[in-house]
MIKE-17017 format. One record per residue (C-alpha): residue number from 1; x, y, z. Coordinates in Angstrom, 2 decimals, always signed. Example, Ala and Ser with C-alpha at 12.3 -4.5 7.8 and 13.67 -1.06 7.14 Angstrom:
<sites>
> vexvex:px:py:pz
> 1:+12.30:-4.50:+7.80
> 2:+13.67:-1.06:+7.14
</sites>
This chain:
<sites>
> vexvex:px:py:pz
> 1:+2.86:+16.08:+18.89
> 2:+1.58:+14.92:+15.30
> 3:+2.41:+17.16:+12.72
> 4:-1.27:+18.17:+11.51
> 5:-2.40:+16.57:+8.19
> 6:-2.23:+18.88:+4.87
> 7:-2.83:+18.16:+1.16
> 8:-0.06:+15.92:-0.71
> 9:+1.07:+18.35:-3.27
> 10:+2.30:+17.79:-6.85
> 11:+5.60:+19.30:-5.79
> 12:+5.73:+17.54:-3.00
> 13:+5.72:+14.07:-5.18
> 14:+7.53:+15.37:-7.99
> 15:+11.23:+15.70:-5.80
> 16:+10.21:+12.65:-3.98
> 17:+10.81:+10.66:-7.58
> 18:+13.91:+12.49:-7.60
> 19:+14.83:+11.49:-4.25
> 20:+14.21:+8.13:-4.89
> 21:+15.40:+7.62:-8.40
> 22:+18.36:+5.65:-7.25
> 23:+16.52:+2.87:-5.23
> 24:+12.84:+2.37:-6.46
> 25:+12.37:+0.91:-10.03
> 26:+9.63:+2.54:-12.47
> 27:+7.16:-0.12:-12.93
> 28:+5.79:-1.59:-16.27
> 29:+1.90:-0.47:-17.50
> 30:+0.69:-4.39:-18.67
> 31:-2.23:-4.35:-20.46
> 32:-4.69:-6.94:-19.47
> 33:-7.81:-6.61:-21.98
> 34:-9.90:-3.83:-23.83
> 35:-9.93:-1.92:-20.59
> 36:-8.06:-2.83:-18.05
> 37:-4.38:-2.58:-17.29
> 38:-2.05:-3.68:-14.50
> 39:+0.49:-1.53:-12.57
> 40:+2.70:-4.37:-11.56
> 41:+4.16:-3.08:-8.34
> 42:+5.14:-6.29:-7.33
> 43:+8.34:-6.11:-9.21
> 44:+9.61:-3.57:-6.87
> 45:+13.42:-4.67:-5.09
> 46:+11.02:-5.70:-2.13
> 47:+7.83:-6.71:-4.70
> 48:+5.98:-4.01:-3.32
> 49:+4.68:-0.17:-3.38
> 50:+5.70:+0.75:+0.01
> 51:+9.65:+1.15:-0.81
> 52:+8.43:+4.85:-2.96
> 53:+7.19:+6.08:+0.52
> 54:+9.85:+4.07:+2.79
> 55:+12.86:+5.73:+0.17
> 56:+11.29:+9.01:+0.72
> 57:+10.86:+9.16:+4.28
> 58:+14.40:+7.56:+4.71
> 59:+15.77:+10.02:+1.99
> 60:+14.19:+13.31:+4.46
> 61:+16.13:+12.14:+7.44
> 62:+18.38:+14.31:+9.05
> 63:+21.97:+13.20:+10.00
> 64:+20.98:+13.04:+14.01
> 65:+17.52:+10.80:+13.14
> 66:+19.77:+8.40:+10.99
> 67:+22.03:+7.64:+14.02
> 68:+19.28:+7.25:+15.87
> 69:+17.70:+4.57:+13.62
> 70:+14.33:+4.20:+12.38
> 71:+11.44:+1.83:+13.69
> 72:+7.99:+1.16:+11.88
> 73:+4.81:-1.43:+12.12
> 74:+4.40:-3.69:+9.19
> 75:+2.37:-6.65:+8.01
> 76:+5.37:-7.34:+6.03
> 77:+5.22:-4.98:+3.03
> 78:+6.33:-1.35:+4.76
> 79:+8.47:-3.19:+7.03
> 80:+10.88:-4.75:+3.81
> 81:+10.33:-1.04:+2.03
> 82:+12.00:+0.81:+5.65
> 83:+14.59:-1.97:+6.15
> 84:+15.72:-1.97:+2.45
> 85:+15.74:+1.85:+2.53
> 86:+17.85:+1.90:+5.62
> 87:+19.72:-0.66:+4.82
> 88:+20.75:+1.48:+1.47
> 89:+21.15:+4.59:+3.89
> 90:+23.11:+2.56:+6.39
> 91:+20.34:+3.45:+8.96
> 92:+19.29:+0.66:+11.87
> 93:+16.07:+0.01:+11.31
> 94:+13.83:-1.93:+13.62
> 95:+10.17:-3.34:+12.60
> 96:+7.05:-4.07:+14.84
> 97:+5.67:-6.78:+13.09
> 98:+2.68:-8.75:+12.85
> 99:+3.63:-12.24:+14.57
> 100:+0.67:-13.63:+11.63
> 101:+2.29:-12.25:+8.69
> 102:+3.25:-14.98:+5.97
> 103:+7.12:-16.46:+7.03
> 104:+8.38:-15.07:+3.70
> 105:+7.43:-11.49:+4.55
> 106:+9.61:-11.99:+7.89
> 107:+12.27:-14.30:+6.53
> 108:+12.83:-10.93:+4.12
> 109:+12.42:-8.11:+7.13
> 110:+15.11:-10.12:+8.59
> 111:+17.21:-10.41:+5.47
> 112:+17.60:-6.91:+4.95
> 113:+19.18:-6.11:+8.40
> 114:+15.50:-5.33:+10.60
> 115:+14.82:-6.49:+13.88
> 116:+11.49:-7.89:+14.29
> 117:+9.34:-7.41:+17.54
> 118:+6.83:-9.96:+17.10
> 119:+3.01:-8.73:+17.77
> 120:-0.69:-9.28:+17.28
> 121:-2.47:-8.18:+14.65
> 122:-4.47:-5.78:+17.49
> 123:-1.61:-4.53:+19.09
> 124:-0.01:-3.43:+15.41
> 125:-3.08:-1.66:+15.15
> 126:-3.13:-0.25:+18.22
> 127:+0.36:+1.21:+17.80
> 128:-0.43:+2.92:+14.29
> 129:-3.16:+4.76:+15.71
> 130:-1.32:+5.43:+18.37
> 131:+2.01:+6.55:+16.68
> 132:+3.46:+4.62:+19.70
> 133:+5.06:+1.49:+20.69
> 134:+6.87:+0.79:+24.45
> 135:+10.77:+0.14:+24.08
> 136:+10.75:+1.50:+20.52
> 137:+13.61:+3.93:+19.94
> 138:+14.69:+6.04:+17.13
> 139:+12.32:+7.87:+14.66
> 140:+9.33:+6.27:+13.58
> 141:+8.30:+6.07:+10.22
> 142:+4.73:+5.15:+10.28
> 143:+3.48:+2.83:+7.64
> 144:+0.96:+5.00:+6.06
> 145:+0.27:+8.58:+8.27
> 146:+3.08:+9.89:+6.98
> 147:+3.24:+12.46:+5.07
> 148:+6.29:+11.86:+3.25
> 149:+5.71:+7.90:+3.61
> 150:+2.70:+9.22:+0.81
> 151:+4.54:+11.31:-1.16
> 152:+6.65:+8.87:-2.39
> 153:+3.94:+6.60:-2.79
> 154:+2.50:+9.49:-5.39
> 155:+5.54:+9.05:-7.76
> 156:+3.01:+5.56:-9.57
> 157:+0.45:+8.65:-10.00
> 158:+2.90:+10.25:-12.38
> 159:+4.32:+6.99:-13.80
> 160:+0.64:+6.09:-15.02
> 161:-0.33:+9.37:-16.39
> 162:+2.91:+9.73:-18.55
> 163:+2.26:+5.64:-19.74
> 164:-1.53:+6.37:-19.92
> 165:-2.36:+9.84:-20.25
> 166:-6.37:+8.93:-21.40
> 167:-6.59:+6.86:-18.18
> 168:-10.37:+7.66:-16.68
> 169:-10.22:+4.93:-13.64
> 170:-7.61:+3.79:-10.97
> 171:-7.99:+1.80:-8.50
> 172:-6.12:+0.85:-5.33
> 173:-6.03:-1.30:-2.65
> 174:-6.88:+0.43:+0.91
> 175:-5.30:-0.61:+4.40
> 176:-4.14:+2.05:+5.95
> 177:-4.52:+4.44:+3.11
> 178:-1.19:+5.52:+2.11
> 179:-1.44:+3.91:-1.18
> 180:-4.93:+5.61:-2.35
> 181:-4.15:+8.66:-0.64
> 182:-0.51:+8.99:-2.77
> 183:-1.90:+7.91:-5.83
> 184:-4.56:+9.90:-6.00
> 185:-3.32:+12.94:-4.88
> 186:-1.20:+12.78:-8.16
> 187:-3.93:+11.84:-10.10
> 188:-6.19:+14.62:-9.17
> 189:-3.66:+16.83:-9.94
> 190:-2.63:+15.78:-13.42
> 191:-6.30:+14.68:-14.15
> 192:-8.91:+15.59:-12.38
> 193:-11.61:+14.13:-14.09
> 194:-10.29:+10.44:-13.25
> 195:-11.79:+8.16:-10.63
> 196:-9.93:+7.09:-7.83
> 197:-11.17:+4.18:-6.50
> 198:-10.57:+1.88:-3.35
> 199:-10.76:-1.81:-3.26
> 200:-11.63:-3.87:+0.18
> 201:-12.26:-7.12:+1.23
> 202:-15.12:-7.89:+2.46
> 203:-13.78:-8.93:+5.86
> 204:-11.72:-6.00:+6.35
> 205:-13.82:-2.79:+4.58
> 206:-13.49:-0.21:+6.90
> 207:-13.36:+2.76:+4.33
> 208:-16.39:+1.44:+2.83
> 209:-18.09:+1.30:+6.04
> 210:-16.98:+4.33:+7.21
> 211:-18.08:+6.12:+4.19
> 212:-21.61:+4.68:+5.00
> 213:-21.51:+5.94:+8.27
> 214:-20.29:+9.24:+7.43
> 215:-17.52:+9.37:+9.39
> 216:-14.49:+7.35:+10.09
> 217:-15.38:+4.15:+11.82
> 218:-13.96:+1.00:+13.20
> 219:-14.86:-2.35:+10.72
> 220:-17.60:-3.95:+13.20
> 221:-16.50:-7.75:+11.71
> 222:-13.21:-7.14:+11.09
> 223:-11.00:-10.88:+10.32
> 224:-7.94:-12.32:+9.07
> 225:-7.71:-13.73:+5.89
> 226:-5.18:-14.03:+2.90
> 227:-4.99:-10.65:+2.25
> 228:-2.87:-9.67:+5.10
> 229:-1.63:-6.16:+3.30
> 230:-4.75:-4.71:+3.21
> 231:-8.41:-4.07:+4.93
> 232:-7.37:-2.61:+8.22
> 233:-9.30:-2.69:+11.16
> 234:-10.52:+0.73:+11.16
> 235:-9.95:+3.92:+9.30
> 236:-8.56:+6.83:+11.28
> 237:-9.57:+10.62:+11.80
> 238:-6.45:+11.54:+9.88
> 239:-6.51:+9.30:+7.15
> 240:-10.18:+9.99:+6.96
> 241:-8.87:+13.49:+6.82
> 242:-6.62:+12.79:+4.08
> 243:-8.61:+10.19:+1.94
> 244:-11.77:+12.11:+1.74
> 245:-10.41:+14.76:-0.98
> 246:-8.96:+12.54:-3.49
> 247:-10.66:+9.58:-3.29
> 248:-14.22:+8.54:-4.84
> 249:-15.57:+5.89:-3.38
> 250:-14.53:+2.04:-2.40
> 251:-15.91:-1.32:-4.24
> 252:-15.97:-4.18:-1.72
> 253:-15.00:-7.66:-3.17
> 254:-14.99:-11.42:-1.64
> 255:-11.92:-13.49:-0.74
> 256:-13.14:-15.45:-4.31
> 257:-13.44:-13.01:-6.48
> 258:-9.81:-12.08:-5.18
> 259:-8.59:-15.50:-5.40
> 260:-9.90:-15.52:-9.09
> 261:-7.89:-12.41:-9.65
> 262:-5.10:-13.66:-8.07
> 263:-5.17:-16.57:-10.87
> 264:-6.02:-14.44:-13.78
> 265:-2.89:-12.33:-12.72
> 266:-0.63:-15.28:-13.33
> 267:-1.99:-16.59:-16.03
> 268:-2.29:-13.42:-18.44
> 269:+0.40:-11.34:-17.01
> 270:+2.56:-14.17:-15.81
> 271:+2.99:-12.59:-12.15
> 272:+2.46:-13.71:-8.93
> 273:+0.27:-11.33:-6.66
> 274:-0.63:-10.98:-3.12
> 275:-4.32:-11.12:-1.86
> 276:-3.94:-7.34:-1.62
> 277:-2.06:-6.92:-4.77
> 278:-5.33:-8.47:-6.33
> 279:-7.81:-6.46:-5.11
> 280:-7.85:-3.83:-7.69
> 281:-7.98:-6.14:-10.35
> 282:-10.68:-7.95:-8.09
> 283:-12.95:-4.91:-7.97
> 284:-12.61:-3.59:-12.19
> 285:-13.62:-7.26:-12.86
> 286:-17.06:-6.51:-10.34
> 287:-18.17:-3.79:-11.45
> 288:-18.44:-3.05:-15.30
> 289:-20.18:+0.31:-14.90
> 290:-16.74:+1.56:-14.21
> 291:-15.16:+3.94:-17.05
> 292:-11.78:+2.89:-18.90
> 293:-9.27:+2.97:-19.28
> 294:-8.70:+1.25:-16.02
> 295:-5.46:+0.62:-13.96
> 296:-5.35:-1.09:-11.33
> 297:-2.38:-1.31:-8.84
> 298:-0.81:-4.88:-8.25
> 299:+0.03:-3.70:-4.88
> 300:+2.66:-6.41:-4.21
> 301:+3.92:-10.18:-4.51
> 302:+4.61:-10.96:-1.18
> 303:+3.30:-14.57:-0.60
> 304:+4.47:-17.43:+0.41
> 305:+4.58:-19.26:-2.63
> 306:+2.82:-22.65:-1.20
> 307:-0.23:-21.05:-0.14
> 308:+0.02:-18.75:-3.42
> 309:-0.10:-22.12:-5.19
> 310:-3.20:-23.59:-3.58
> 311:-5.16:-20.22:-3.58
> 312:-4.84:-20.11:-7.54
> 313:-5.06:-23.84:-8.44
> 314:-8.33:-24.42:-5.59
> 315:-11.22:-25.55:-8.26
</sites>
């Protein structure tokens, strides 16, 4: 039986920066122009977001769930945050992954003590709506309906208020919508007069879509692409549930203007950036009606650093 969803308080996210002081690194505020500035996330232990959430979750365990181990569902980015968390925490930890994900995202699940069930995308999917996985043991730590997995995520609300207390705009990747859903529910709370924004590709926007259909709705032409750590396949009733009051809308961008983010990334801020990890920057950059200033989250660096080099040098 789910626990049922409630709001992400400010208390809630101000002991899970406590609780995760030791493990997760406070992240530099870069500032890319006049109005926009980058949240580099990427220089997280794991280079990316999801070790706040995985720290916290891990943290909240009681003695019996840590011998029983943990298990979650990952592209690649919430697996490394769980497995480095338990691995700190001397937990087992145990990963369904996607079989697709790039080799260095697995290479690193591996690394840091996980054991990798190999997947398709679909059946990952399946399983996080689902909270459920055959031959799975231990307690699961889903990879974004959690509600401490979230809370954690929250503590980059606080870190950009305090470094940016006139910020107007943020804007976050969505996939699951843990991210957005953490982040905002700080920001609301310390400034509620700020945008939260999503950011989507455009073959994988199923928050945009389901905000067009009024309700949440499975992405009708959903497919692969670079950015494997974001643009899920649908949006769920409880993420729906928890998106809806923190979170203003979603830009949708193309795998090009992403790419060209990507770039722009490593050549002004010197740092190397997912497809997801761009997508913020992606969607500021296509849309100049938006208010600064503007921060967007570098979600993470996980890529393989071949294909990172032909996405930004492609003419």
């Amino acid at each position: 039986m789910l626990s049922p969803v409630r709001p992400i308080l400010l208390q809630d996210i101000e002991e899970a920066r406590e609780r995760i002081a030791g493990i997760v690194l406070r992240t530099p505020l870069v500032r890319l122009d006049d109005r926009i500035y980058l949240k580099l996330e990427n220089l997280q232990p794991t280079n990316a977001y999801k070790i706040r959430g995985a720290a916290n979750a891990v943290a909240k365990l009681s003695d019996e769930e840590r011998a029983r181990g943990v298990w979650t569902i990952s592209a690649g980015n919430a697996g490394q945050g769980v497995a480095y968390a338990a691995r700190a925490a001397a937990v087992p930890c145990s990963v369904v992954a996607i079989e697709t994900a790039p080799q260095t995202k697995l290479d690193r699940m591996r690394a840091l003590g996980a054991t990798i069930v190999p997947v398709s995308y679909a059946e990952a999917w399946k399983a996080a709506e689902a909270h459920a996985f055959d031959g799975m043991h231990g307690t699961f730590v889903h990879p974004f309906d959690n509600h401490d997995f979230i809370a954690g995520h929250g503590t980059m609300g606080l870190e950009i208020v305090e470094d940016l207390p006139d910020v107007r705009t943020v804007i976050c990747a969505i996939g699951g919508g843990g991210l957005i859903t953490g982040v905002g529910s700080a920001i609301k709370a310390l400034r509620p007069d700020a945008r939260v924004i999503g950011a989507e590709p455009e073959t994988a926007a199923p928050y945009a879509y389901s905000l067009q259909q009024g309700a949440p709705s499975h992405f009708p032409e959903w497919q692969a692409s670079f950015v494997d750590g974001a643009g899920g396949q649908s949006v769920t009733e409880r993420m729906w549930q928890r998106m809806q009051p923190v979170v203003d809308g979603s830009i949708v961008v193309t795998l090009e203007e992403t790419r060209q983010a990507m770039r722009l990334i490593a050549e002004k801020a010197r740092a190397v950036s997912e497809g997801a990890g761009a997508l913020a920057l992606a969607a500021a950059l296509s849309d100049e009606s938006l208010e600064g200033p503007i921060v967007c989250v570098v979600s993470g660096g996980n890529i393989d650093l071949k294909k990172f080099v032909e996405l930004v040098t492609a003419p």
